[in-house]
C-alpha positions in Angstrom: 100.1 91.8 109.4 100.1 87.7 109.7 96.9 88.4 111.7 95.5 90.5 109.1 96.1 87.9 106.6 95.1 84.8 108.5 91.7 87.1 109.0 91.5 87.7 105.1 91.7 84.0 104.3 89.1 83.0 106.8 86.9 85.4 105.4 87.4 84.5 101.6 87.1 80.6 102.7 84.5 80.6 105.1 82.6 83.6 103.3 81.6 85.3 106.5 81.2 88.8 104.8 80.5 89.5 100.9 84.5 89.4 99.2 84.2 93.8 98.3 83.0 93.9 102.2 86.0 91.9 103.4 88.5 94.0 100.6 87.4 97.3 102.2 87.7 95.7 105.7 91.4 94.6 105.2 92.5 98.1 103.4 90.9 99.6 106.2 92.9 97.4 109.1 96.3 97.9 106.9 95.8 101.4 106.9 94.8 101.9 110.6 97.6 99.6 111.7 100.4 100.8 109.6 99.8 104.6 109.3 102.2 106.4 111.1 100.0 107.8 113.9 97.9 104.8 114.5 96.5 103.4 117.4 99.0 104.3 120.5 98.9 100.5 121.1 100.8 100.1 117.8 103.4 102.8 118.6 107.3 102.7 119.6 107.2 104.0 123.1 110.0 106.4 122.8 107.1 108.5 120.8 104.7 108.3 123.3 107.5 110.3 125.7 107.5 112.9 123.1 103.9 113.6 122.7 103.2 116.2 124.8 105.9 118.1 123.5 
């Protein structure tokens, strides 16, 4: 999340992308990094055990 944030001030500052471009972008990294079955990086291991069951 401190990544995500560090990303959305760099991009408001610096102006890399349009600000509704760089909204959409950070909804879009909260959701894929917090939603429950996310990325299998961002999983507790003790799931990824389970998942063939």
């Amino acid at each position: 999340m401190l990544a995500i944030f560090i990303l959305a001030v760099l991009c408001l500052v610096l102006e890399l992308i349009p600000i509704f471009a760089t909204s959409i972008l950070l909804i879009g990294l909260e959701l894929w990094l917090v939603f429950k079955k996310g990325h299998v990086w961002f999983r507790d291991l003790s799931e990824i055990e389970d998942m063939g069951k």
